[in-house]
TORKOL-4160 file (C-alpha; in steps of 0.2 Angstrom, whole numbers, padded with zeros to 4 digits, m for minus):
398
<pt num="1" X="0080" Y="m0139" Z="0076"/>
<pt num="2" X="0062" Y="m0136" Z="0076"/>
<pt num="3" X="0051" Y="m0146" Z="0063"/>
<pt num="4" X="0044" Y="m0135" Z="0049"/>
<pt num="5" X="0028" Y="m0146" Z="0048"/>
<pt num="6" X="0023" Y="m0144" Z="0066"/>
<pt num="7" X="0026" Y="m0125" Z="0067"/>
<pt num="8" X="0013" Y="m0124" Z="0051"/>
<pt num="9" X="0002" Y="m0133" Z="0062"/>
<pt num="10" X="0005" Y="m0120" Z="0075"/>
<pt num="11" X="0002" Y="m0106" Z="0063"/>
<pt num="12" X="m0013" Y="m0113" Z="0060"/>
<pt num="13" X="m0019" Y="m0115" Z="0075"/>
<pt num="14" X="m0015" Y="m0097" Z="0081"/>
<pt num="15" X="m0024" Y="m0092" Z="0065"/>
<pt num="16" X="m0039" Y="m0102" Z="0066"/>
<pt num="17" X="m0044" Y="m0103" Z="0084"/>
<pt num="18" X="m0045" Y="m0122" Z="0086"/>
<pt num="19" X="m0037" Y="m0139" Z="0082"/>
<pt num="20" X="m0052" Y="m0144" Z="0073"/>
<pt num="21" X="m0052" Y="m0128" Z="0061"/>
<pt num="22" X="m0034" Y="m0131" Z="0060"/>
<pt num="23" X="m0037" Y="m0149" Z="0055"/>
<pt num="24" X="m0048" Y="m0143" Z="0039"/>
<pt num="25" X="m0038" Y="m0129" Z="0034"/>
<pt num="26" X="m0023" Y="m0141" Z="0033"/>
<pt num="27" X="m0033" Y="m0156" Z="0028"/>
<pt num="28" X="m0027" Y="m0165" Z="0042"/>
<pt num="29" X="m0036" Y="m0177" Z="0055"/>
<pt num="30" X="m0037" Y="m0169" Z="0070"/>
<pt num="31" X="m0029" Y="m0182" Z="0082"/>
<pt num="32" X="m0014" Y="m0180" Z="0070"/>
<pt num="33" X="m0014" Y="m0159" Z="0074"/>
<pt num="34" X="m0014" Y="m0164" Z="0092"/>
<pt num="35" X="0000" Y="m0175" Z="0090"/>
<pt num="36" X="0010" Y="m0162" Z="0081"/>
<pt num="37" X="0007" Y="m0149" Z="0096"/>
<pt num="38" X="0013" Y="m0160" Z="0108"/>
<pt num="39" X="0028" Y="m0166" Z="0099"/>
<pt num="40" X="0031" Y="m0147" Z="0096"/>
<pt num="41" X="0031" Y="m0144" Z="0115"/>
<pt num="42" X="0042" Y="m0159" Z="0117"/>
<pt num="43" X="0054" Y="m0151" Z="0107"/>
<pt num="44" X="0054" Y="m0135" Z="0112"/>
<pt num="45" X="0051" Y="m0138" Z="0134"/>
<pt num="46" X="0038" Y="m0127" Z="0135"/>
<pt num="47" X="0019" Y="m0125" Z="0134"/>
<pt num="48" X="0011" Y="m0119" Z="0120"/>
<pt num="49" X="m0006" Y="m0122" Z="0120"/>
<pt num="50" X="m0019" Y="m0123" Z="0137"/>
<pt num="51" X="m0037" Y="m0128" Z="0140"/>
<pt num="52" X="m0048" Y="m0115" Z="0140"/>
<pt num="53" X="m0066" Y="m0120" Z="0142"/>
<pt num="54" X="m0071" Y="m0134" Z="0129"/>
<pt num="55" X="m0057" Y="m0126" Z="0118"/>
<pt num="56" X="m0038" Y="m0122" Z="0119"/>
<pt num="57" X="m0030" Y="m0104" Z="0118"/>
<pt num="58" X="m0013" Y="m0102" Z="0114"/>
<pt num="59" X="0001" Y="m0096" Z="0129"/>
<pt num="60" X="0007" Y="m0081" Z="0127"/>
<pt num="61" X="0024" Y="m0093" Z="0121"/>
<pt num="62" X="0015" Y="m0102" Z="0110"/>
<pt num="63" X="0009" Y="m0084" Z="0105"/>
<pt num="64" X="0029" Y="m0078" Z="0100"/>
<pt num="65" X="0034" Y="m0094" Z="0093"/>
<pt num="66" X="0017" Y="m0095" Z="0081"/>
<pt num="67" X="0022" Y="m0076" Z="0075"/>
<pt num="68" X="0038" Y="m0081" Z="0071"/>
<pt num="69" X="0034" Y="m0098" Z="0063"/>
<pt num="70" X="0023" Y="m0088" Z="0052"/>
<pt num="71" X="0036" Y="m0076" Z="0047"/>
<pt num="72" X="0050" Y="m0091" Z="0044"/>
<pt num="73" X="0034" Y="m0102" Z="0034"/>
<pt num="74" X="0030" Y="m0085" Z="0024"/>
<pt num="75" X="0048" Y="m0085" Z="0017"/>
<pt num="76" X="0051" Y="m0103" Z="0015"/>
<pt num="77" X="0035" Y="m0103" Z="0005"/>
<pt num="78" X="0041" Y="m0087" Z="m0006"/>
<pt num="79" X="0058" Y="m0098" Z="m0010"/>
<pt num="80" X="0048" Y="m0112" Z="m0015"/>
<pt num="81" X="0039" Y="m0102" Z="m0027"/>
<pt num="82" X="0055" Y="m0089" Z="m0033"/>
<pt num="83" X="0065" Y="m0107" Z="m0036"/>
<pt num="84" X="0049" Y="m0114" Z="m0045"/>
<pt num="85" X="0049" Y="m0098" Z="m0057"/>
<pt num="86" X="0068" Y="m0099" Z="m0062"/>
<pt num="87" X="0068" Y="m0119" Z="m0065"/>
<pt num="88" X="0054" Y="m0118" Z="m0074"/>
<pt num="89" X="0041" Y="m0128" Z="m0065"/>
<pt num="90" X="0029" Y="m0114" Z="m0066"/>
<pt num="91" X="0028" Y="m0096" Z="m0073"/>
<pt num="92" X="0024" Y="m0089" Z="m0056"/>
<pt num="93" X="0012" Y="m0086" Z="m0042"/>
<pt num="94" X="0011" Y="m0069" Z="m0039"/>
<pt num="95" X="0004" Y="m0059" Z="m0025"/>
<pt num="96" X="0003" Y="m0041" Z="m0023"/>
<pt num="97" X="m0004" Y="m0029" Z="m0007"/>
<pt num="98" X="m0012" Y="m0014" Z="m0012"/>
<pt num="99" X="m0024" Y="0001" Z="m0001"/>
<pt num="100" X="m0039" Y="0005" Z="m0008"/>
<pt num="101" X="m0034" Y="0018" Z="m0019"/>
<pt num="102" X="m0022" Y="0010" Z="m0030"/>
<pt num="103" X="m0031" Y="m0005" Z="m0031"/>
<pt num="104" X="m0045" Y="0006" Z="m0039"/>
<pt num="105" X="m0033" Y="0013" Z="m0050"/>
<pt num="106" X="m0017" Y="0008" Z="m0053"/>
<pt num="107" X="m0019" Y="m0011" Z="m0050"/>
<pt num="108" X="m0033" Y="m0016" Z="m0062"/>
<pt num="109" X="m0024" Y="m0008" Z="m0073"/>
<pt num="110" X="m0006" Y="m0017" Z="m0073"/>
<pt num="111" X="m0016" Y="m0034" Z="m0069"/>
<pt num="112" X="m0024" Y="m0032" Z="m0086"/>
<pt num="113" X="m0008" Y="m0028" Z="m0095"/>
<pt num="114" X="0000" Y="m0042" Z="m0085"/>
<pt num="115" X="m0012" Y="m0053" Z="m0091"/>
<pt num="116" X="m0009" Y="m0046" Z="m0107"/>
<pt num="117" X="0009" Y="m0050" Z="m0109"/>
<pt num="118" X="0012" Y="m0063" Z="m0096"/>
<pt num="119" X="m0002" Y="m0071" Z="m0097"/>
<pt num="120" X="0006" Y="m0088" Z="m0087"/>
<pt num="121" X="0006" Y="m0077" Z="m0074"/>
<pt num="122" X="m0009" Y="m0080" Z="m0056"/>
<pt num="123" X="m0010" Y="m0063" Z="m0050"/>
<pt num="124" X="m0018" Y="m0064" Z="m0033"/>
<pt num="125" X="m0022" Y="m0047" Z="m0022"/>
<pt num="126" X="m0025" Y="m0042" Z="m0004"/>
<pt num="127" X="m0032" Y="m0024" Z="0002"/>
<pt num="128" X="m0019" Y="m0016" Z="0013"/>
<pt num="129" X="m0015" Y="0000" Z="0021"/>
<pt num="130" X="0004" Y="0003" Z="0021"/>
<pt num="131" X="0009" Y="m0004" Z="0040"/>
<pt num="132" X="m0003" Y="m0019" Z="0037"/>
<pt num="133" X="0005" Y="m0023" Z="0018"/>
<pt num="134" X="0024" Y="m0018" Z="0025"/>
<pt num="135" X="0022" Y="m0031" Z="0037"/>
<pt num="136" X="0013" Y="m0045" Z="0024"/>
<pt num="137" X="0031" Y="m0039" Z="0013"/>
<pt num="138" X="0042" Y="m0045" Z="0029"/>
<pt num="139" X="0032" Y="m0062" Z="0034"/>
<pt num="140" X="0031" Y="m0066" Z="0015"/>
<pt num="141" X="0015" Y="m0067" Z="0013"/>
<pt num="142" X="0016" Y="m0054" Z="m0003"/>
<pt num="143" X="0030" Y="m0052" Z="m0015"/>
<pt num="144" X="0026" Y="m0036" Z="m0019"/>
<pt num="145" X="0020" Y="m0021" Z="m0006"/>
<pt num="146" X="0011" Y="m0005" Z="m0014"/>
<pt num="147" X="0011" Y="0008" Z="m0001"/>
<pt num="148" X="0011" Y="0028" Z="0002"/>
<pt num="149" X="0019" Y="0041" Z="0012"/>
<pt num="150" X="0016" Y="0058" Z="0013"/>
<pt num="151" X="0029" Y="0072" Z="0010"/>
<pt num="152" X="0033" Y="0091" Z="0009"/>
<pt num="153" X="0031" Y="0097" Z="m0011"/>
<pt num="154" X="0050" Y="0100" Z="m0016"/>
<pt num="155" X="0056" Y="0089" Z="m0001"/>
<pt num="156" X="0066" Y="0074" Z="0000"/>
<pt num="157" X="0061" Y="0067" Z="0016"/>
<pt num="158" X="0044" Y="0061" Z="0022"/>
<pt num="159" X="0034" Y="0073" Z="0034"/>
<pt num="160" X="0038" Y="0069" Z="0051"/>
<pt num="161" X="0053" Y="0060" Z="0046"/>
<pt num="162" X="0067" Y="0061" Z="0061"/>
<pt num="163" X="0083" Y="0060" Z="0048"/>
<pt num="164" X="0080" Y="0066" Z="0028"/>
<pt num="165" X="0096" Y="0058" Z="0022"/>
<pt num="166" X="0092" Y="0045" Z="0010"/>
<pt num="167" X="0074" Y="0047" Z="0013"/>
<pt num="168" X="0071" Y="0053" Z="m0005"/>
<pt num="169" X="0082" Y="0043" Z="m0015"/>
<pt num="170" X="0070" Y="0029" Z="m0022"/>
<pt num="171" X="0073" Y="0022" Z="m0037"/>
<pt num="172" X="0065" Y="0032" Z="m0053"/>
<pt num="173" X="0060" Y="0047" Z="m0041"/>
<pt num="174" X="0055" Y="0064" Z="m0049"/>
<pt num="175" X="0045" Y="0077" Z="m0047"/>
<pt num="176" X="0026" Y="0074" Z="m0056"/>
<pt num="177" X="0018" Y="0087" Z="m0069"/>
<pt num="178" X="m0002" Y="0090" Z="m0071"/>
<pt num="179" X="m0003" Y="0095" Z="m0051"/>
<pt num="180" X="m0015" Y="0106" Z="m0054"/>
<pt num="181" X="m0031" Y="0093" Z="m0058"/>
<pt num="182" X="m0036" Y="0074" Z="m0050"/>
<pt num="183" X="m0032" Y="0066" Z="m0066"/>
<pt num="184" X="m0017" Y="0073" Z="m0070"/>
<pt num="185" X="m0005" Y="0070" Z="m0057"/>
<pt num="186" X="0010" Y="0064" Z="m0064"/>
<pt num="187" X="0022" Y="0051" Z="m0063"/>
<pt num="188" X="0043" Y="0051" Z="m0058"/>
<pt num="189" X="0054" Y="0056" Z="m0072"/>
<pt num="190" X="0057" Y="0040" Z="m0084"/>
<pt num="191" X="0044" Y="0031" Z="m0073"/>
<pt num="192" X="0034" Y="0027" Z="m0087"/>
<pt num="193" X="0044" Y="0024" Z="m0104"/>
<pt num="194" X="0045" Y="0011" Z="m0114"/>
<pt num="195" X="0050" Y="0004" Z="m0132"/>
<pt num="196" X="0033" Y="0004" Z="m0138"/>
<pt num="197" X="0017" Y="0013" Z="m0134"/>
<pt num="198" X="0006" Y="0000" Z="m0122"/>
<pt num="199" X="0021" Y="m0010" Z="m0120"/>
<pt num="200" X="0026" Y="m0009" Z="m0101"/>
<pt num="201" X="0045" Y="m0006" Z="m0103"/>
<pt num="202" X="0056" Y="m0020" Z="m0100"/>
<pt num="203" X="0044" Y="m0035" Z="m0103"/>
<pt num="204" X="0055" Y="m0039" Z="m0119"/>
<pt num="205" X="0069" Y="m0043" Z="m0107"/>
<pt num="206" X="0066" Y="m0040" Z="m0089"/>
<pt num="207" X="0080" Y="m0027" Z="m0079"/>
<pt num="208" X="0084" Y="m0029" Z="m0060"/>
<pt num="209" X="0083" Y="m0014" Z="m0051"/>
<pt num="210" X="0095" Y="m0016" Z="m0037"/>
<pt num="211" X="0107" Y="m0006" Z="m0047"/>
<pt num="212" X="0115" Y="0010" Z="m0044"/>
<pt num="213" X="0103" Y="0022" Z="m0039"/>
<pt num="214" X="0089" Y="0012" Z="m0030"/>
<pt num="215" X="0088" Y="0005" Z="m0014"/>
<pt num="216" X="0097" Y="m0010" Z="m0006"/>
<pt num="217" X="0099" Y="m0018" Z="0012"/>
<pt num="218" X="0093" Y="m0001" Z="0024"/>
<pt num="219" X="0092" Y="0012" Z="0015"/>
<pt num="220" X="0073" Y="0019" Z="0012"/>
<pt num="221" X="0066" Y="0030" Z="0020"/>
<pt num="222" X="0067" Y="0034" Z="0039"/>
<pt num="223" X="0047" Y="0034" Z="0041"/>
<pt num="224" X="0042" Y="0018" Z="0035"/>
<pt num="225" X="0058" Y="0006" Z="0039"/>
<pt num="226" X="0068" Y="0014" Z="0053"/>
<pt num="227" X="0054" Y="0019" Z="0065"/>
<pt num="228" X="0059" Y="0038" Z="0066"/>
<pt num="229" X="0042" Y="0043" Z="0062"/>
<pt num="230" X="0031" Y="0048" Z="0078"/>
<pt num="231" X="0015" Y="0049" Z="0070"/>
<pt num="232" X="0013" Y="0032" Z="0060"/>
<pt num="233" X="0013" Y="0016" Z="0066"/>
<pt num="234" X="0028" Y="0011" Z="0056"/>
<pt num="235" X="0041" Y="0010" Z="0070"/>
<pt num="236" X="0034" Y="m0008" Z="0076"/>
<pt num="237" X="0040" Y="m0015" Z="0059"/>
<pt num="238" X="0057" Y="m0018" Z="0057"/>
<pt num="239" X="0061" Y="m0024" Z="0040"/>
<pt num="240" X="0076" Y="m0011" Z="0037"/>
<pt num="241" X="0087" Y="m0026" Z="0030"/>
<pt num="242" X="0081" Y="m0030" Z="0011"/>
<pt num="243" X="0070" Y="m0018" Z="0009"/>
<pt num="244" X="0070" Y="m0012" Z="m0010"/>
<pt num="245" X="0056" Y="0002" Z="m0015"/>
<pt num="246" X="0051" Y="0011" Z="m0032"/>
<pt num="247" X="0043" Y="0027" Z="m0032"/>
<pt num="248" X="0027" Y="0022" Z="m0044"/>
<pt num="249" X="0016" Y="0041" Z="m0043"/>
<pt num="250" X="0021" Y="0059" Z="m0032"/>
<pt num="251" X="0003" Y="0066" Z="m0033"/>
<pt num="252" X="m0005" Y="0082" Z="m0025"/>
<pt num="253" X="m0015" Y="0081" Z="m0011"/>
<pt num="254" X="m0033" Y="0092" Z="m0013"/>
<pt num="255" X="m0045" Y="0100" Z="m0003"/>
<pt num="256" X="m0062" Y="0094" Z="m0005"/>
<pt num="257" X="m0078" Y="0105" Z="m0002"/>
<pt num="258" X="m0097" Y="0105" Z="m0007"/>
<pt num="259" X="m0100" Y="0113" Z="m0023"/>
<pt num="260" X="m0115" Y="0121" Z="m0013"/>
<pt num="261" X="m0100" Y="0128" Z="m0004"/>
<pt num="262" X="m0104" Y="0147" Z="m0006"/>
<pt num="263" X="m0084" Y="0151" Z="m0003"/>
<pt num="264" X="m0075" Y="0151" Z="m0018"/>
<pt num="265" X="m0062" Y="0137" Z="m0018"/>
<pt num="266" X="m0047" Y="0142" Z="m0008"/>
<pt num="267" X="m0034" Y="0132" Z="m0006"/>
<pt num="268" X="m0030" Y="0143" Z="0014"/>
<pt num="269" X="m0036" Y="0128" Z="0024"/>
<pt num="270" X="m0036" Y="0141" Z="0039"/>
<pt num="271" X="m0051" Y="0149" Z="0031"/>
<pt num="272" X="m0061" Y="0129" Z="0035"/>
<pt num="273" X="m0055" Y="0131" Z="0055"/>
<pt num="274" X="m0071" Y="0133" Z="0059"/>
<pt num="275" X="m0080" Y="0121" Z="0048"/>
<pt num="276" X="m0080" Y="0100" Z="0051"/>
<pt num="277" X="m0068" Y="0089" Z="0044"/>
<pt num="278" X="m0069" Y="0071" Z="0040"/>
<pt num="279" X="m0053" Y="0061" Z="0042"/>
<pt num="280" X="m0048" Y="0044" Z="0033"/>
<pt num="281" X="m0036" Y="0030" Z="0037"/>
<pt num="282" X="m0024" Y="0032" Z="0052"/>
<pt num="283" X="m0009" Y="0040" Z="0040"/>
<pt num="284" X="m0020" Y="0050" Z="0033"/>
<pt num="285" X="m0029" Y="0057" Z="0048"/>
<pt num="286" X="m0009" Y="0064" Z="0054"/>
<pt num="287" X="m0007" Y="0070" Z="0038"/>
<pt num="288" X="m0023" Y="0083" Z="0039"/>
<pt num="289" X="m0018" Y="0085" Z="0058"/>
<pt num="290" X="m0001" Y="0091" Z="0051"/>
<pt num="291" X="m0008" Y="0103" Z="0037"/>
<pt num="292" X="m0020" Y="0109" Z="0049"/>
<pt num="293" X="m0008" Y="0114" Z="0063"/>
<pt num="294" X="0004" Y="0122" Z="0049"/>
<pt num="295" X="m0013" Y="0132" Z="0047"/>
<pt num="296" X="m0013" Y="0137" Z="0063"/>
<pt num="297" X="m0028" Y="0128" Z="0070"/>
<pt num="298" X="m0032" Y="0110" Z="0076"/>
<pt num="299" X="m0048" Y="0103" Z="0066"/>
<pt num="300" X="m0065" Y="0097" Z="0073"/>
<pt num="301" X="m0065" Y="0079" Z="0067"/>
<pt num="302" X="m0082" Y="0075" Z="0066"/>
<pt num="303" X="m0080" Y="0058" Z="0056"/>
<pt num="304" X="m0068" Y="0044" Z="0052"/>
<pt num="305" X="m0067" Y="0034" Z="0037"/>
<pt num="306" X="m0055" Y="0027" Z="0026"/>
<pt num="307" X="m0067" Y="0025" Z="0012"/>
<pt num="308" X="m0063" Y="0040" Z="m0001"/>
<pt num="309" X="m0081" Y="0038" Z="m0008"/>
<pt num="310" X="m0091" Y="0039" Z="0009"/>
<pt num="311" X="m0080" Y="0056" Z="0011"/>
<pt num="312" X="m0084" Y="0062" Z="m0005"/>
<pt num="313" X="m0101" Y="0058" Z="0000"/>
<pt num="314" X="m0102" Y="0066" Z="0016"/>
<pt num="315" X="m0094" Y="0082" Z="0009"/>
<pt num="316" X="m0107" Y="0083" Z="m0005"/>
<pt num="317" X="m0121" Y="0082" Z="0008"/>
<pt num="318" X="m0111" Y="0098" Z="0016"/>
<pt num="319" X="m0107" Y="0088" Z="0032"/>
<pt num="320" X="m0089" Y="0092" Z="0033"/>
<pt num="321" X="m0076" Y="0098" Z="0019"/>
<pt num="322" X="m0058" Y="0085" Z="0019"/>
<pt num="323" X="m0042" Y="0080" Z="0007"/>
<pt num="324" X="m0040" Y="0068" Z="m0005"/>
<pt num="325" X="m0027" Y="0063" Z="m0015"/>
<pt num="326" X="m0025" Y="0064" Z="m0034"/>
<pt num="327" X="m0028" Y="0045" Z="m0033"/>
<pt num="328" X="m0045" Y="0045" Z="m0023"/>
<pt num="329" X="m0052" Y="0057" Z="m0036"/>
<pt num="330" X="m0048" Y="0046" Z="m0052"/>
<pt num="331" X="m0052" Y="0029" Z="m0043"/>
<pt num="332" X="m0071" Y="0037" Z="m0040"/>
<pt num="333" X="m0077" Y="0058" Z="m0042"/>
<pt num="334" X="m0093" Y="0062" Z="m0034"/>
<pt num="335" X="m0102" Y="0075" Z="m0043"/>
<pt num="336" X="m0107" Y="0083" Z="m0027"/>
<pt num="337" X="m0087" Y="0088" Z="m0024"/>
<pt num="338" X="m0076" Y="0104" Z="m0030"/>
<pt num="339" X="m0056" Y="0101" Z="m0025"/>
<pt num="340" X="m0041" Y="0111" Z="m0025"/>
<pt num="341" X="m0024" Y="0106" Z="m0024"/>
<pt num="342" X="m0016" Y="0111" Z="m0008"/>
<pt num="343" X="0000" Y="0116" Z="m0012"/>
<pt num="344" X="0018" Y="0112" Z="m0001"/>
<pt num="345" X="0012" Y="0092" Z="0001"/>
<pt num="346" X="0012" Y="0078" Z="m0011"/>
<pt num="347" X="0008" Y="0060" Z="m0007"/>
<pt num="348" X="0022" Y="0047" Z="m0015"/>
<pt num="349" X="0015" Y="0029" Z="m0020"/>
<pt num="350" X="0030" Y="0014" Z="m0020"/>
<pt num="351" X="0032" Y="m0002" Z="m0025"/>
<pt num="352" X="0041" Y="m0010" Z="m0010"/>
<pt num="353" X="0050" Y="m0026" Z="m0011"/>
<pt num="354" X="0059" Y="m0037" Z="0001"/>
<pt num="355" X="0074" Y="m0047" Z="m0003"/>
<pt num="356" X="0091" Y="m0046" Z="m0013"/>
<pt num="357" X="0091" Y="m0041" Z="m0029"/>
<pt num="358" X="0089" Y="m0049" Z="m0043"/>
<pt num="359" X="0069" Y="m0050" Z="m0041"/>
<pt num="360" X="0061" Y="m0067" Z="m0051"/>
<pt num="361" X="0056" Y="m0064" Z="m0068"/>
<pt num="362" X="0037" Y="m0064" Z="m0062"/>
<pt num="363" X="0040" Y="m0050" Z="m0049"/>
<pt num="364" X="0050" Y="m0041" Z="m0063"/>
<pt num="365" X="0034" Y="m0042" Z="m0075"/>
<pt num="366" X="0024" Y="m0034" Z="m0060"/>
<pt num="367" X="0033" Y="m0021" Z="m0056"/>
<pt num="368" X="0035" Y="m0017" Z="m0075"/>
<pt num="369" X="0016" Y="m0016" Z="m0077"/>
<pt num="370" X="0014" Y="m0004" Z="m0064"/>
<pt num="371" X="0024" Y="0007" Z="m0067"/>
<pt num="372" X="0015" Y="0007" Z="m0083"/>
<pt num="373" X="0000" Y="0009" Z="m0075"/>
<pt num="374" X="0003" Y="0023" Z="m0064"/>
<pt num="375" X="0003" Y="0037" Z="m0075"/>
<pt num="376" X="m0014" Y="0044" Z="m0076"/>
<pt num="377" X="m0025" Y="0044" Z="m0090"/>
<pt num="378" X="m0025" Y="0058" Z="m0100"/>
<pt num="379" X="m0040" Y="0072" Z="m0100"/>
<pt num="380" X="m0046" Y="0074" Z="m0116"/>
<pt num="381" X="m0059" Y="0090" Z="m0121"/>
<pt num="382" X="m0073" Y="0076" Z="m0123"/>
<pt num="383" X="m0070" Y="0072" Z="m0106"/>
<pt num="384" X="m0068" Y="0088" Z="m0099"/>
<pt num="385" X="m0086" Y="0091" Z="m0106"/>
<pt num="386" X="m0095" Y="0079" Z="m0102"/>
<pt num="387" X="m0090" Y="0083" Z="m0084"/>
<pt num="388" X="m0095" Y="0100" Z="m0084"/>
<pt num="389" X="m0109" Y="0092" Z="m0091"/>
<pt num="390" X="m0113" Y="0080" Z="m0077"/>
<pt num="391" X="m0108" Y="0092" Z="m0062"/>
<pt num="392" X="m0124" Y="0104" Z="m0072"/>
<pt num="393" X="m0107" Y="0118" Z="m0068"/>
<pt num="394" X="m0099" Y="0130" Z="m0083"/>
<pt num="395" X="m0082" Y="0124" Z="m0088"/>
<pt num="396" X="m0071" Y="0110" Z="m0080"/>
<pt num="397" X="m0075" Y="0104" Z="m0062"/>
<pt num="398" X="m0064" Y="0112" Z="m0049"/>
């Protein structure tokens, strides 16, 4: 049986590129690492690590065994601290993986109210687009994965999705109300009740939510977990097994333009075919693709970036027009910007967990809170004015 210690030495060593790094990060001496290296290859027969230059690389089978060391270190880690939590020793160390989106809007947030009521609680978070996060999820690096998907309005499987059956039964699913603004993109039915107004539900006395209706060992959906989809990158994580997701927010997706944009907003993006588009993030950029070829044209990309305010940026300078999601628009609105909701596509945010139900206490206060925190704020006429008053437009920005 390989030793646990040495294959943390490994990882170490694959993640920071030298023994000496690996001696500081683990607060080792350095002759001790090399010791632990070479009783590693010892125990396994085969070389791990080669001379390269004044350094060492790792082999390409020092390379496999270091991947999965991390993946089994990740888990043993997440034990320690699950046990921890239900003996007592400590309220919990959370960790949570987010994209940027929700951690400008839903995450702050449910942080606070976690803060609020669990106060015991270390809350510690990492930026994450949904493959990067899902992976995190598997290797237990993360207890708690928020992620997106993309999917038709009305539909229960994710676009692009090879198999729709049980690709739309997440736990809490519904269909969202307010699609028609940013700000109020709605939340699944019963997603965000509780006993008492600003109390996130359940924190009196935590529920499991591997119960009937949501998800247990395989059963998400086909896109993200079963490799089906042939746009994303999902397919190279397999993490069917364990897999337990709740759909947080089903928001609409809009089409963002220059308010110096003669054309009246139209949500027909055949009538932008011959305009410039800015794409985001990899998932994102096959979403437009798809919208656009249901169009009937392919777009002209003319930039890439996954950050929502440099494309609300480049759209108000007229560069290019592009869609957002409801989420991209309450995290930060550029003046500059008029939307319109495109209809037949929503984007679906879950909170993905990995393991057998029941979830620790900790992890049951987290998911409590966002849920909580998902559901958009509410636009009042004060607000609605004092944008019309900022965009220098009559009535409420489009």
């Amino acid at each position: 049986m390989l030793d646990v210690t040495r294959l943390r030495v490994l990882v170490a060593v694959a993640r920071y590129g030298s023994v000496t790094a690996a001696a500081k990060a683990l607060n080792y001496a350095q002759p001790s690492v090399s010791h632990h290296l070479a009783r590693l290859e010892a125990e396994t027969g085969i070389k791990l690590i080669q001379r390269a230059g004044r350094g060492i690389r790792l082999t390409d089978a020092g390379r496999l065994l270091a991947e999965r060391a991390a993946e089994v270190i990740g888990r043993l880690d997440a034990a320690e601290n699950e046990l921890a939590a239900y003996t007592g020793l400590r309220a919990g160390r959370l960790r949570l993986a987010a994209f940027p989106s929700a951690l400008g809007t839903i995450v702050p947030a449910a942080a606070a109210l976690l803060r609020e009521h669990q106060p015991s609680v270390d809350l510690r978070l990492t930026e994450a687009e949904p493959p990067e996060a899902l992976r995190m999820l598997r290797a237990g690096y993360v207890d708690v994965a928020l992620v997106f998907r993309y999917s038709a309005e009305g539909a229960g499987s994710p676009e692009g999705a090879g198999s729709p059956e049980g690709a739309g039964s997440s736990e809490g699913a519904g269909s969202s109300e307010g699609a028609g603004s940013p700000e109020g993109a709605g939340t699944s039915e019963g997603a965000g009740s509780s006993d008492a107004p600003g109390v996130p539900a359940g924190l009196g006395g935590h529920a499991g939510y591997g119960g009937p209706g949501g998800h247990g060992r395989g059963q998400p959906g086909a896109d993200f977990y079963g490799g089906v989809n042939p746009v994303d990158d999902d397919a190279a994580i397999d993490i069917t097994e364990g897999v337990r997701e709740r759909l947080l927010l089903e928001e609409p997706v809009y089409l963002v333009t220059s308010v110096h944009d003669a054309e009246a907003s139209c949500a027909d993006l055949s009538r932008y075919a011959r305009h410039r588009w800015i794409a985001g993030c990899d998932r994102c950029r096959a979403h437009l693709l798809r919208q656009c070829a249901l169009a009937g044209f392919t777009p002209k990309i003319a930039f890439t970036t996954d950050d929502y305010v440099a494309v609300q940026a480049l759209v108000a300078a007229d560069l290019g027009v592009s869609t957002l999601p409801a989420l991209c628009l309450r995290a930060a609105r550029h003046p500059g910007v008029k939307t319109v909701p495109l209809p037949g596509t929503r984007r679906c945010v879950y909170a993905v967990r990995y393991g057998d139900p029941p979830d620790p206490p900790a992890v049951q206060a987290l998911m409590d809170v966002l849920r909580t925190a998902a559901v958009p704020p509410q636009r009042t006429s004060a607000t609605l004015t004092e944008e019309a008053v900022r965009l220098q437009m009559p009535g409420a920005p489009g």
